[in-house]
N, C-alpha and C positions, 0 to 999 in steps of 0.2 A: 815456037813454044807449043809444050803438047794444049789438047783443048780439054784435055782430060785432067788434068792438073786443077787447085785450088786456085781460082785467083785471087793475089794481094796487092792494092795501091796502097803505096808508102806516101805521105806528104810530111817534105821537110823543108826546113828553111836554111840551114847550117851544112856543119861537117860531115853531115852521114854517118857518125860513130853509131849510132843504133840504125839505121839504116844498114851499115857495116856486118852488124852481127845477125840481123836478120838473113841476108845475104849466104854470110857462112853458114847460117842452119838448113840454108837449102838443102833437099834431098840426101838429109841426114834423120836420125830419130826424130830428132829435135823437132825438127818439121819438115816429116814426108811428105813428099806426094803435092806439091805446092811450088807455084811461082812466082814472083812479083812481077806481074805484068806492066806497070807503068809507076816512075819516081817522079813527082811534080813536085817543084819549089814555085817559090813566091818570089826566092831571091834569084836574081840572076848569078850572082857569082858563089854559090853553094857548094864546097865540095862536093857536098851529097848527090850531084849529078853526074860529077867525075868518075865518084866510086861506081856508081850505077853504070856506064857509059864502059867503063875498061871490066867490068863484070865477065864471068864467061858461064853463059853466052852472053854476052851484052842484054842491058835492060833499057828498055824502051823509056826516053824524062821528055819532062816536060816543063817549060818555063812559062807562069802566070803571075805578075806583079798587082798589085792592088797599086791603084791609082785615084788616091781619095780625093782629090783635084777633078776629076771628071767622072765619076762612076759613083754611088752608092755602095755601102757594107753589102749590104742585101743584092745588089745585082752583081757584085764580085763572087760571094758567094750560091749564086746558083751557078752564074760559067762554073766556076769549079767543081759544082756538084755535074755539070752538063759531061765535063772531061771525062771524073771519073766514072760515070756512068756508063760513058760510053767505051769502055774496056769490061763492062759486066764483073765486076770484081765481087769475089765472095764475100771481103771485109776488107776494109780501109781504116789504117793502118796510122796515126800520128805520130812521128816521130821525132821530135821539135820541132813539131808547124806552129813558129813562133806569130800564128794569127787565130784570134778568137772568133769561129764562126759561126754564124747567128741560124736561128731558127729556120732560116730561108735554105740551106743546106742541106740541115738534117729532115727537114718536113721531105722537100726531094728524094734523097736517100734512101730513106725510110721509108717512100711511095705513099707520103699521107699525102704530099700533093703531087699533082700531074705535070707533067712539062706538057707544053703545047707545042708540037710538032710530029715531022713526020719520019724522026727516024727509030720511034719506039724505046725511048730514052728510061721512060717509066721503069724501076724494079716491080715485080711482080709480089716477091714477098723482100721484107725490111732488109737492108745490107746494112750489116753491124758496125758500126764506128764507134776505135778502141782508142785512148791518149796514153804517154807514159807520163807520169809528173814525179818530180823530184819530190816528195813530200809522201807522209802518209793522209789516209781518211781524213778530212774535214781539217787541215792543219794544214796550214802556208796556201791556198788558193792562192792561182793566180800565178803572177811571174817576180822571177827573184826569192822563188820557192827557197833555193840551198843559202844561198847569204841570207835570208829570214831566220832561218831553222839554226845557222851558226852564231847569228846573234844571240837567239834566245837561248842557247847552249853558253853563249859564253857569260849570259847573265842568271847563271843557274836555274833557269827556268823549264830547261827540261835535259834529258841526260839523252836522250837518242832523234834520230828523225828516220827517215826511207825514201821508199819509193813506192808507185805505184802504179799498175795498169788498170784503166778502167771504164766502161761503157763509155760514152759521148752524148750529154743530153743536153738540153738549153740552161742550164745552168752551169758554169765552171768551176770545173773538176768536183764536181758533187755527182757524178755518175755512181753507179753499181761497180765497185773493186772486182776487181777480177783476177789480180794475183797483188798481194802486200809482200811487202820486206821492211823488215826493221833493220836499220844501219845505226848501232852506238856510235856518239860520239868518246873520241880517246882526249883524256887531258892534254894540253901541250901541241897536239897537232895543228896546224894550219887549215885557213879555209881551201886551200888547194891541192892539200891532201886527204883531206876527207873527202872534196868534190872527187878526186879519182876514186877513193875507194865506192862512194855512192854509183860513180856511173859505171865501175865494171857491174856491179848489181844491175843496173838498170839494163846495161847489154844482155842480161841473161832473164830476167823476166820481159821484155817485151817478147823474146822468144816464146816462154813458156806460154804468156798470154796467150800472142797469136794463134799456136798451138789449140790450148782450151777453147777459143772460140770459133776454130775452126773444125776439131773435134766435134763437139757441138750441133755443127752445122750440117756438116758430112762426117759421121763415124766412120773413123779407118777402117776396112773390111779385115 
């Protein structure tokens, strides 16, 4: 892979449908000039490694399982911060990393604290860590986002929900938005066809996201 390229770690735990699409937007408009260097799950049996794996060219994964039996939150998440660091990645990337990672991460990450070793692990300046959630601004945190949003629609309590990209801060999903979508809900439809209609959306702004904050970061000449 060129070195001249953007790097992006994608972490997921699932199917890879937005891992998927990020994929396709490679070395298109969408998102020139950019790689995804390294697909880490949590899960071992993740499609999203598969899709990553038969990629062309192929994309380099990685299997890390949390093992709260013998390990701390806090020491799972700096290996993980340890990995991605160590691909130098321009932004990192959630893409149903069905795991909540605590301060210990993102202090890493972001270079407020230092790794102690010798292979220069430390970022220089902050690497941006972006999530997608099935939900708009400050409405459904957390998980079980879309069956939340479909209850309160089906008790007339609101008429639409979305989705959303947005910063990664010590708090969940209270970060800085970074791309909204409203997705109405339709009378009569099912939870399982709204959930499609929500995640072709969400296929398409994690892109745009990625996109903006890598603009951002490096403006396309």
């Amino acid at each position: 892979m060129s070195s001249t390229k953007r790097k992006i770690v994608v972490l997921i735990s699932g199917s890879g449908t937005n891992l998927q699409a990020l994929i396709d937007a490679l070395n298109t408009p969408a998102l020139p000039n950019a790689e995804i260097s390294l697909a880490l799950s949590n899960k071992k049996a993740a499609y999203g490694l598969t899709r990553a794996a038969q990629a062309n060219p192929p994309i380099p994964t990685a299997y890390f399982a949390y093992r709260k039996q013998v390990q701390k939150r806090e020491e799972y998440d700096a290996e993980v911060a340890k990995i991605v660091l160590r691909v130098k990645p321009d932004i990192v990337v959630l893409a149903g990393w069905m795991h909540i990672l605590t301060e210990e991460f993102l202090d890493l990450v972001h270079g407020e604290k230092k790794i102690d070793d010798e292979e220069g692990l430390s970022p220089t300046t902050p690497i941006p860590v972006i999530n997608l959630h099935p939900a708009l601004p400050g409405q459904f945190d957390g998980a079980h986002a879309i069956e939340r949003a479909y209850e309160a629609f089906q008790k007339g309590e609101i008429a639409h929900s979305g989705a959303m990209v947005h910063h990664v801060v010590k708090e969940v999903d209270r970060g800085e938005p970074i791309i909204v979508r409203e997705v109405p809900f339709q009378q009569g439809e099912s939870l399982e066809v709204y959930e499609g209609r929500l995640h072709a959306v969400e296929h398409e702004i994690i892109v745009q996201g990625t996109k903006k904050v890598l603009d951002e970061i490096k403006p396309l000449s």
